[in-house]
LOLOSE-670944 format. One line per field, with one value per residue (C-alpha): residue number from 1; residue in one letter; chain; z, y, x. Coordinates in steps of 0.25 Angstrom, whole numbers, plus 5000, padded with zeros to 4 digits. Layout:
! LOLOSE-670944
k <- NUM  ... $
r <- a  ... $
c <- A  ... $
pz <- Z  ... $
py <- Y  ... $
px <- X  ... $
END
This chain:
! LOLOSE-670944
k <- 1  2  3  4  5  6  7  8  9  10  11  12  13  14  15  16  17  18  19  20  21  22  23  24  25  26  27  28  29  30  31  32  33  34  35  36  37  38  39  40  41  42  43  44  45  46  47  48  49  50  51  52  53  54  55  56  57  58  59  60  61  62  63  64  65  66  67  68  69  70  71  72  73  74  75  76  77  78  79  80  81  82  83  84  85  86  87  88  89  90  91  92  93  94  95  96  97  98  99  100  101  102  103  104  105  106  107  108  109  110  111  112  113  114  115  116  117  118  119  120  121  122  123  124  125  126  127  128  129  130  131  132  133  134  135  136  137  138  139  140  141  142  143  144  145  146  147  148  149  150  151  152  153  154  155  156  157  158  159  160  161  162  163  164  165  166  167  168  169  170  171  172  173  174  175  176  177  178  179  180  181  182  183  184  185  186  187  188  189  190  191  192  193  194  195  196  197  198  199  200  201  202  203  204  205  206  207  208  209  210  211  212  213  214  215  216  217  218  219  220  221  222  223  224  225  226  227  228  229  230  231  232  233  234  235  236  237  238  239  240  241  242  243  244  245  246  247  248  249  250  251  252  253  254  255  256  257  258  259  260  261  262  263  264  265  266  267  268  269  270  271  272  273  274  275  276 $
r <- x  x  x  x  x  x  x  x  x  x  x  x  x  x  x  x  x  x  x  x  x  x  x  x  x  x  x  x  x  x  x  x  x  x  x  x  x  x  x  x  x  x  x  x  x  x  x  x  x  x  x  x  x  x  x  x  x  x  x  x  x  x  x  x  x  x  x  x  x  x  x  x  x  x  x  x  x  x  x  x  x  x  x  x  x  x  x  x  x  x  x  x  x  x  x  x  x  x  x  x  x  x  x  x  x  x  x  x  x  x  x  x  x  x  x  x  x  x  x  x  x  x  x  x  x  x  x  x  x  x  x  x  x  x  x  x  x  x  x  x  x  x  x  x  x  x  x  x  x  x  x  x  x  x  x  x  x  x  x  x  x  x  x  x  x  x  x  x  x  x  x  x  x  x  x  x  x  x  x  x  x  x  x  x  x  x  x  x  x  x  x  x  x  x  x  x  x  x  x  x  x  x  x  x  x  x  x  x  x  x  x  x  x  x  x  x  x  x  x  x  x  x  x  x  x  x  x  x  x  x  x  x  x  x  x  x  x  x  x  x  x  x  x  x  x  x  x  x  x  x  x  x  x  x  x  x  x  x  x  x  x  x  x  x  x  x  x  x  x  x  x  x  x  x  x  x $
c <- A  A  A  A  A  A  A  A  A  A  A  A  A  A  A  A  A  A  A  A  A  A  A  A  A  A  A  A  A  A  A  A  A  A  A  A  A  A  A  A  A  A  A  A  A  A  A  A  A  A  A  A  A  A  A  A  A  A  A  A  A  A  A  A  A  A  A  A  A  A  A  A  A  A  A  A  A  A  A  A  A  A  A  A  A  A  A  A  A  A  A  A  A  A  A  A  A  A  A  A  A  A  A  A  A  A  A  A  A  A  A  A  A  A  A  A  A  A  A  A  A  A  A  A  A  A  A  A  A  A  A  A  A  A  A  A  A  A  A  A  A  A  A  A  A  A  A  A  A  A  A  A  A  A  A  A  A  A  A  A  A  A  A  A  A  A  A  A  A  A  A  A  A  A  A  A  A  A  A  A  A  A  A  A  A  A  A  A  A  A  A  A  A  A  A  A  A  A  A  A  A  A  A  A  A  A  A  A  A  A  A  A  A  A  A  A  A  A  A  A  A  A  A  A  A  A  A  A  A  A  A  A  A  A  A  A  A  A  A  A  A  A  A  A  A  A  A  A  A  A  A  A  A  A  A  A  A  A  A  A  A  A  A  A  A  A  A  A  A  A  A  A  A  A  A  A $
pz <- 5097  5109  5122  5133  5143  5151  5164  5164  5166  5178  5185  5197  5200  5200  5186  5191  5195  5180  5175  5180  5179  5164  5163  5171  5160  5148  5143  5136  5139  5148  5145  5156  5163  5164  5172  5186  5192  5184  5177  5178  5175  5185  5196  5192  5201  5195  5206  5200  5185  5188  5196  5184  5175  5183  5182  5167  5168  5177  5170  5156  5150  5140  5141  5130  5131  5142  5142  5144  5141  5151  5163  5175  5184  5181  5173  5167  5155  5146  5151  5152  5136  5126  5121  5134  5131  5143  5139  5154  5156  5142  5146  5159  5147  5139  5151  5156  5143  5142  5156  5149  5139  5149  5159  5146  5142  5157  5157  5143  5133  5120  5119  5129  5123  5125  5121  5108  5114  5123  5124  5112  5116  5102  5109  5113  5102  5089  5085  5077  5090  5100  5090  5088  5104  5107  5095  5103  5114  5107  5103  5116  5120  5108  5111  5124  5116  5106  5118  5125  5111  5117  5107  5110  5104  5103  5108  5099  5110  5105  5109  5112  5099  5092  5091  5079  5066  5059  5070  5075  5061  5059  5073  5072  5059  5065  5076  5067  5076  5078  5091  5092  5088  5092  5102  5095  5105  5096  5105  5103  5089  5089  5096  5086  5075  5066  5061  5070  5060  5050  5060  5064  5053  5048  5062  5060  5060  5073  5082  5093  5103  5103  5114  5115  5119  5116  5113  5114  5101  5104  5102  5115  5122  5132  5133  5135  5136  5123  5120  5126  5113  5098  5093  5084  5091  5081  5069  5077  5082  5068  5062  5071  5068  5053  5055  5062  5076  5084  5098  5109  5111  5122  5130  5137  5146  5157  5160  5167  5180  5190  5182  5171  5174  5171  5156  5154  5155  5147  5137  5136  5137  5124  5115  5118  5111  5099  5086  5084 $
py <- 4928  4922  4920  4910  4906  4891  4887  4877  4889  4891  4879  4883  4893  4886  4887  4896  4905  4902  4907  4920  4923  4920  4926  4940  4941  4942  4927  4925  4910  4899  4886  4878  4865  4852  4847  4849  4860  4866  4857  4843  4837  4826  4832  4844  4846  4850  4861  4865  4865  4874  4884  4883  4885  4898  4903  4904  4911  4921  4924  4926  4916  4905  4891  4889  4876  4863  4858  4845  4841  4839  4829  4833  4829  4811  4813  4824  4834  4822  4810  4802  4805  4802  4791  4784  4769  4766  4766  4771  4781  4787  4786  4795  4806  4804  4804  4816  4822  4818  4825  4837  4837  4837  4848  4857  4855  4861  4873  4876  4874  4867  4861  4854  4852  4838  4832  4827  4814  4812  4811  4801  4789  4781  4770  4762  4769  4773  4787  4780  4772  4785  4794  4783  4781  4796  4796  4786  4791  4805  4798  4793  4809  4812  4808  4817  4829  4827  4826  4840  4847  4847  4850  4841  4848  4841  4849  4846  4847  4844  4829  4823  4814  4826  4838  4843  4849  4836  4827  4834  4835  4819  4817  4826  4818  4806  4814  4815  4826  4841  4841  4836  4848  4857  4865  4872  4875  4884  4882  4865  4867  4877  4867  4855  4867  4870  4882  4888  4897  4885  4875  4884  4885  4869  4865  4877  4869  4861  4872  4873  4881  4887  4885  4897  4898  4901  4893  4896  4896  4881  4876  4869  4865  4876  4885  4901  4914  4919  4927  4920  4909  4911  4908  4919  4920  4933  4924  4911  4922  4926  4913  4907  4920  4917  4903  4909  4902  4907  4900  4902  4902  4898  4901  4890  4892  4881  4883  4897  4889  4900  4912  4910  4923  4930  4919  4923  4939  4938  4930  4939  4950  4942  4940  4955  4960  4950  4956  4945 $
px <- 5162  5157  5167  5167  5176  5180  5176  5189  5197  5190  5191  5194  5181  5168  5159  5150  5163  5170  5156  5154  5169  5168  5156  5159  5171  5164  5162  5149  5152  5155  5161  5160  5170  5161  5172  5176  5177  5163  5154  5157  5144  5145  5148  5140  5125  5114  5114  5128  5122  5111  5121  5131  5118  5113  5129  5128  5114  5119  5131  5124  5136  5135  5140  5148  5152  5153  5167  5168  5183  5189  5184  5193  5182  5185  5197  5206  5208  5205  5201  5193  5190  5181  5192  5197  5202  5190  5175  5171  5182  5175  5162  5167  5169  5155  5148  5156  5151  5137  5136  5142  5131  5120  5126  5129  5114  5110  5119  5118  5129  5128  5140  5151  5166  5174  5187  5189  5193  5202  5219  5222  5232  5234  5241  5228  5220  5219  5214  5202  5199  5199  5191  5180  5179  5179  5167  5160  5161  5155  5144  5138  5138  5129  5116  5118  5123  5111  5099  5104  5110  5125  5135  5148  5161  5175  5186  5198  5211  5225  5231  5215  5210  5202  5212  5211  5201  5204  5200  5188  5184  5186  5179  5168  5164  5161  5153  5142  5133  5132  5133  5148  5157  5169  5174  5186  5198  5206  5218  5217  5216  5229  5238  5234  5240  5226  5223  5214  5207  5206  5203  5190  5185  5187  5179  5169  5156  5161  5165  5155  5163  5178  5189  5198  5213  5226  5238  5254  5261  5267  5252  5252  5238  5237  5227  5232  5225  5221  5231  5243  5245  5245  5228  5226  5212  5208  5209  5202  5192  5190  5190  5178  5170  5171  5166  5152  5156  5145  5149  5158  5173  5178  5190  5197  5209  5208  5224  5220  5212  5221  5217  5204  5197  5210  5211  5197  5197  5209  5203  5191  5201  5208  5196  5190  5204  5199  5192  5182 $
END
């Protein structure tokens, strides 16, 4: 199984520092922040790029993935989302996204991560309404995706307008492209209660990239050290081996922002104790 490691948890070093701290404790990848304070493509030089690019040469590491949720750079955790009320505040997100597509061409990862949606609010619009703007709004990324071979995988989360197998599964068939597919946060998908061994195994010829965390007994979105919650991660572990998953896991624990070296060896310390 192949191991990687968040910038977001390191948000307050610069990337190239998140980098080669990931890198010096064993990480064979990297996903990177497109988002302040790392790689927000806006704001990002092409001086910056070709440092960031140098970085990963140096250090002998993968990118694994772009993530491209959050947008803290204009707006917040969420918004603005693929499903605002307001064209333009929309547009902010599928241009955001487009120049994701293009920065993950230059420092070579083949895929960026994004929200399925956006926060749902039912009292201006119906779910039918908000899923077919948020495929719209898909749709006018794709011609990008397909010119620079970017895959684009949907990131369930718990309370947004995809946040579970049965909707990602209703979603991604209206999609209609293989370059739209799933980055599987095991913790998201245990706080919407589904079996994760099951759940992996139903989504098998989506999942493009695994987001790793634990979760407290209580099922409550918040990321913990593996270790600390209740994921049975020998049998997840075991389960995405038997499916033939070939790619990168993920570890993701943005809450640790005072002390992520410390997450990250014991992460690694964590998974090193796994038989897998």
């Amino acid at each position: 199984m192949k191991l990687s490691f968040s910038t977001n948890a390191f948000k307050k070093f610069s990337l190239t520092e998140a980098i080669q701290m990931i890198s010096a404790i064993g990480y064979d990848g990297v996903e990177i922040l497109c988002d302040i304070p790392h790689a927000y493509p806006k704001t990002l030089s092409e001086q910056a790029t070709i440092e960031i690019k140098n970085c990963i040469n140096k250090e002998g590491i993968t990118v694994t993935n772009l993530n491209a949720f959050t947008l803290y750079a204009i707006g917040d955790l969420y918004h603005p989302s693929w499903i605002e009320p307001d064209y333009q505040q929309r547009k902010l997100r599928i241009d955001h996204t487009i120049d994701c597509i293009i920065l993950a061409k230059k420092i070579g990862s083949e895929s960026i991560s994004i929200e399925p949606g956006g926060p749902i609010d039912f009292t201006t619009l119906s779910r039918n309404t908000l899923v077919k703007i948020f495929h719209d709004s898909l749709l006018q990324i794709l011609p990008v995706a397909e010119r620079e071979g970017i895959k684009i995988l949907i990131e369930p989360e718990p309370n947004l307008l995809i946040e579970n197998s049965k909707q990602f599964l209703e979603f991604i068939r209206l999609i209609g492209s293989d370059l739209v597919k799933l980055n599987f946060d095991i913790g998201h998908f245990f706080c919407v209660n589904e079996d994760l061994p099951t759940t992996i195994c139903k989504l098998s010829n989506y999942i493009e990239h695994f987001h790793i965390e634990d979760i407290s007994i209580e099922r409550i979105h918040k990321h913990l050290l593996l270790g600390e919650g209740v994921i049975d991660f020998k049998t997840v572990f075991r389960t995405i081996h038997d499916i033939g998953f070939k790619g990168y896991c993920t570890v993701e624990l943005y809450p640790y922002q005072d002390c992520p070296e410390y997450a990250a060896r014991k992460s690694m310390e964590f998974l090193d104790n796994l038989i897998f």
